[in-house]
C-alpha positions in Angstrom: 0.0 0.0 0.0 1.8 3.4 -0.6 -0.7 5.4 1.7 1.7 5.9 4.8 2.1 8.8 7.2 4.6 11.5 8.2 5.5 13.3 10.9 7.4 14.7 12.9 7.2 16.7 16.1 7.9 20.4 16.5 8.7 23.4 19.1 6.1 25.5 19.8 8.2 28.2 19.3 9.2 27.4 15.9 8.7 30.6 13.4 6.5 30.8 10.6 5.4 33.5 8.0 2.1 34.2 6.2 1.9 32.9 2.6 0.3 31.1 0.4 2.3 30.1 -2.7 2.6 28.0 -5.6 6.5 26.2 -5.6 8.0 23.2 -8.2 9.9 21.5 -5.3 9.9 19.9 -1.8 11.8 17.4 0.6 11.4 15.9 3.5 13.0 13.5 6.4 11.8 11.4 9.6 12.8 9.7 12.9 10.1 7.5 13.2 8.2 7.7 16.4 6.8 4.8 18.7 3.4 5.3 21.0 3.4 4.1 24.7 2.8 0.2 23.0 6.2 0.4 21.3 4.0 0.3 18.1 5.1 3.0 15.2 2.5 5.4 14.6 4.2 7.1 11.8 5.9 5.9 8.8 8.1 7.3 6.5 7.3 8.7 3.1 10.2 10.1 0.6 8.2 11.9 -2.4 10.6 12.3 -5.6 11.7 15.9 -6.4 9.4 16.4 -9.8 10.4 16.7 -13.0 10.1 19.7 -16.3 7.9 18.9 -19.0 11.0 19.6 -20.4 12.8 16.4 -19.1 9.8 14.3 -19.3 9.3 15.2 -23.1 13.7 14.5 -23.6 13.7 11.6 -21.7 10.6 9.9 -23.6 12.7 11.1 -26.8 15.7 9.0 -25.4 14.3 6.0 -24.6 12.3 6.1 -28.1 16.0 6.3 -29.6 17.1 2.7 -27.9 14.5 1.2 -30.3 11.5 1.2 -27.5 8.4 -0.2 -28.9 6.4 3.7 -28.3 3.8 2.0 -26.5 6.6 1.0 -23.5 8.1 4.7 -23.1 4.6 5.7 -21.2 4.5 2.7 -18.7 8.2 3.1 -18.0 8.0 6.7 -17.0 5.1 6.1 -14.9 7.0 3.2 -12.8 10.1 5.4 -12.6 7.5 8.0 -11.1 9.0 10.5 -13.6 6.2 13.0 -13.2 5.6 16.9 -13.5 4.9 18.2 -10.0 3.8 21.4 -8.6 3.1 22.3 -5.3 0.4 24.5 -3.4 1.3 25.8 0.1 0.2 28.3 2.6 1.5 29.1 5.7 -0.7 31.1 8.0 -2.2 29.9 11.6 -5.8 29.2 12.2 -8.2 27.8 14.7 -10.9 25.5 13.7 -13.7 24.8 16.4 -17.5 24.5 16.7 -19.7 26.0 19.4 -22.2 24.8 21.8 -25.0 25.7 19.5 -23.3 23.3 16.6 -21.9 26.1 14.1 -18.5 26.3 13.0 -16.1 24.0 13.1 -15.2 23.3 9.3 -13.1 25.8 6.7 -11.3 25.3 3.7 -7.8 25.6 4.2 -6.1 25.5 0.6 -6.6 24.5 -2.5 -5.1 24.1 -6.0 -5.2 25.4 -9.5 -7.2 23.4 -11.8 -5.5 20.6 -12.5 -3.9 20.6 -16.5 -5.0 23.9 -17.2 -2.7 24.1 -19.5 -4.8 21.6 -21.8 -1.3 19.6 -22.4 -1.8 16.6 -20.4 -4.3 13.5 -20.7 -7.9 14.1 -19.5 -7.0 11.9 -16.2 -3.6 12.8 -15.6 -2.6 13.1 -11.9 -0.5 9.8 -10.8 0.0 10.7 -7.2 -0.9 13.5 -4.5 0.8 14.4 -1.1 -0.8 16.3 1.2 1.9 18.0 3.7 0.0 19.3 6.8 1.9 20.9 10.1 -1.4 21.3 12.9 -2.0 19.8 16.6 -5.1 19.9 18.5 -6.2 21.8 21.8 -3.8 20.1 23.8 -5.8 18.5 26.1 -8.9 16.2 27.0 -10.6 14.2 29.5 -9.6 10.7 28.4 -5.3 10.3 29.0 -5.3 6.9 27.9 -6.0 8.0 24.6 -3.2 11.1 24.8 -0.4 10.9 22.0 -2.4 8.2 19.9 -4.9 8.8 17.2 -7.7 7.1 18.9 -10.9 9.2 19.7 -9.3 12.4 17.9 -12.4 14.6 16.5 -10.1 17.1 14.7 -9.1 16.1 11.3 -8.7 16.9 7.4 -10.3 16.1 4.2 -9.8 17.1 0.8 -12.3 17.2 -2.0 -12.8 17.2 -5.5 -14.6 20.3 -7.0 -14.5 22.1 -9.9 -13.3 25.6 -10.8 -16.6 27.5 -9.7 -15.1 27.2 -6.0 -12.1 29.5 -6.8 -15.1 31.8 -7.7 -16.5 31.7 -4.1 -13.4 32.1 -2.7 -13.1 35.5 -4.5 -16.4 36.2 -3.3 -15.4 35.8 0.6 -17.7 32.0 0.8 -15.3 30.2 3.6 -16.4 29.5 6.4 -14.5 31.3 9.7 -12.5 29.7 12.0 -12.0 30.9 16.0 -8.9 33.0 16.2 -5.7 30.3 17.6 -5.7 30.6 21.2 -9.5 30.2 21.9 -10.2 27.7 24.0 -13.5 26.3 25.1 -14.4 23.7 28.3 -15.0 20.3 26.8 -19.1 19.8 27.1 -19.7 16.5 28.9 -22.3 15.5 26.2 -20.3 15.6 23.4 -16.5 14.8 24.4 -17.0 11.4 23.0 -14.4 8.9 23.6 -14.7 7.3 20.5 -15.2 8.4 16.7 -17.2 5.0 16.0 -19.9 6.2 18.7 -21.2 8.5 16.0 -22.0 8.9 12.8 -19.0 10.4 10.7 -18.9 13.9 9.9 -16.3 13.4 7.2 -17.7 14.9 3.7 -15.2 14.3 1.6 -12.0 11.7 1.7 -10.3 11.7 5.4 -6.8 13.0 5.2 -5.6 12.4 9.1 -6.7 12.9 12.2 -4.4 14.9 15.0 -3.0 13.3 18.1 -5.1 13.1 20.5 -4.4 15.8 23.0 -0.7 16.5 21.6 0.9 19.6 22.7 3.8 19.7 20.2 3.4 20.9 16.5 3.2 17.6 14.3 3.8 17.5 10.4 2.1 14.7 8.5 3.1 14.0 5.1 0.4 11.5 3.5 0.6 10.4 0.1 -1.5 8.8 -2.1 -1.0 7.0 -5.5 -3.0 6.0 -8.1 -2.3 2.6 -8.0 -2.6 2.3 -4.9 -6.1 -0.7 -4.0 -6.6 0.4 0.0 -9.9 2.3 0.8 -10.5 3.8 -2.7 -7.5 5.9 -2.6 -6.2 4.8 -6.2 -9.8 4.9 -7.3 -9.9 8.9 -6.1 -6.3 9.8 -7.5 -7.5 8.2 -10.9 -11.0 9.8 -10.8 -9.0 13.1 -10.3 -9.4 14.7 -14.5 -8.5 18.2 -16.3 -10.3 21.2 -14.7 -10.5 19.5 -11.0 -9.6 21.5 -8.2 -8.2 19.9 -5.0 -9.6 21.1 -1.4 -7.6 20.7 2.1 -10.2 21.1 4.8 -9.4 21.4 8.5 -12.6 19.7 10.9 -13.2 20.3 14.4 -16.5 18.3 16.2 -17.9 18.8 19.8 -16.9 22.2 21.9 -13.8 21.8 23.3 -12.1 20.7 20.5 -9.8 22.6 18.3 -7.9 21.7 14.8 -4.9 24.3 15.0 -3.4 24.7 11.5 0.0 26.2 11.0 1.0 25.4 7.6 -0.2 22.6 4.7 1.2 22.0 0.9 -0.7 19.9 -1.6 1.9 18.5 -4.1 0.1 17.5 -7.2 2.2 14.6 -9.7 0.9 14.4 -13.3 2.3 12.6 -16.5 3.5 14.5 -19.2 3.2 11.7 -21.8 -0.2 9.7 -22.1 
């Protein structure tokens, strides 16, 4: 399965600036990390660096020169993951929580260009996307067994599949609003429930990751999924992904009490060149 999980833990002090750009290039390392069971929770993910139409188009145009039947030169790239990439970030803190009366408690975080707007790829072409996402939640909560694990987190991410009208109700101010970081409010006995299966999902599009429960460090979570990938409809999702498609990272925050604090998140989108 090549959906697997990043992270890695942070000061809280850390610096980071307001932006939200559009960049051809990315790395990333990990120590791994083990949970009070000894069990690894995260696993490591390398994504390759991206490549120029350019070197996509001379590279095809070399193998064809070895005497490659054409039909090979497409499936070749593709296993070599020799892809175009171009990566969406922002980097600007938010608060996501709902209130006591039920409002709030969703907001679109980022999102990317339509996907081949340049008309010069396939009508399906995206191969793989990884979704880098730096957040933590309120810090705290009721039930310590669960702190530092994934188990009965209600802040998460999703990302959806929409088309170009939403960059239209961005420019016309349609996100929702998050609380400002720092607010805090008392866990309501009714709703901190202990565990997500006790209640119907909220999840409206595809489920990214959760937070740690209760995790009072910064964590980054790179997750990455491929189009060949058979797990949970991922591959299904990635191929479904055509031309015109825009791709939505959502932040999710359910019950008062809860908070899904966002620092920073890229989307890194990996398309093929040559049908």
């Amino acid at each position: 399965m090549s959906f697997s999980t990043f992270s890695e833990w942070l000061d809280e002090g850390s610096s980071s600036s307001n932006s939200d750009t559009q960049r051809d290039d990315s790395g990333s390392e990990l120590e791994p990390t083990q949970d009070s069971d000894g069990q690894f929770i995260y696993t490591f993910t390398e994504a390759s660096r991206g490549f120029t139409r350019h070197e996509v188009y001379e590279t095809s145009f070399l193998l064809r020169q070895t005497g490659l039947p054409v039909e090979l030169v497409a499936p070749i790239l593709n296993y070599a993951e020799y892809w175009m990439r171009t990566t969406y970030e922002r980097e600007d803190r938010i608060s996501v929580a709902q209130d006591f009366g039920g409002q709030g408690g969703d907001e679109r975080y980022l999102h990317t260009a339509p996907i081949g707007a340049d008309g010069l790829t396939g009508l399906k072409p995206v191969k793989k996307v990884v979704f880098v996402i730096e957040s933590r939640d309120q810090g705290w909560s009721s039930y310590p067994d669960d702190h530092g694990t994934y188990r009965g987190s209600w802040t998460w991410f999703e990302a959806k599949k929409c088309d170009s009208s939403i960059l239209e109700d961005d420019e016309d101010g349609g996100e929702s609003e998050g609380a400002s970081d720092g607010e805090q409010q008392d866990l309501h006995p009714d709703n901190d429930a202990r565990d997500p299966a006790e209640l119907p999902s909220q999840v409206q599009g595809r489920e990214i990751v959760r937070n740690i429960h209760a995790g009072k460090n910064w964590h980054k979570h790179i997750i990455s999924w491929a189009a060949d990938d058979n797990d949970d409809g991922i591959g299904e999702w990635v191929r479904e992904l055509k031309r015109g498609d825009v791709i939505v990272l959502s932040a999710h925050a359910r019950f008062p009490g809860w908070a899904n604090r966002v620092r920073s998140a890229k989307i890194a989108v990996y398309t093929a060149a040559i049908r």
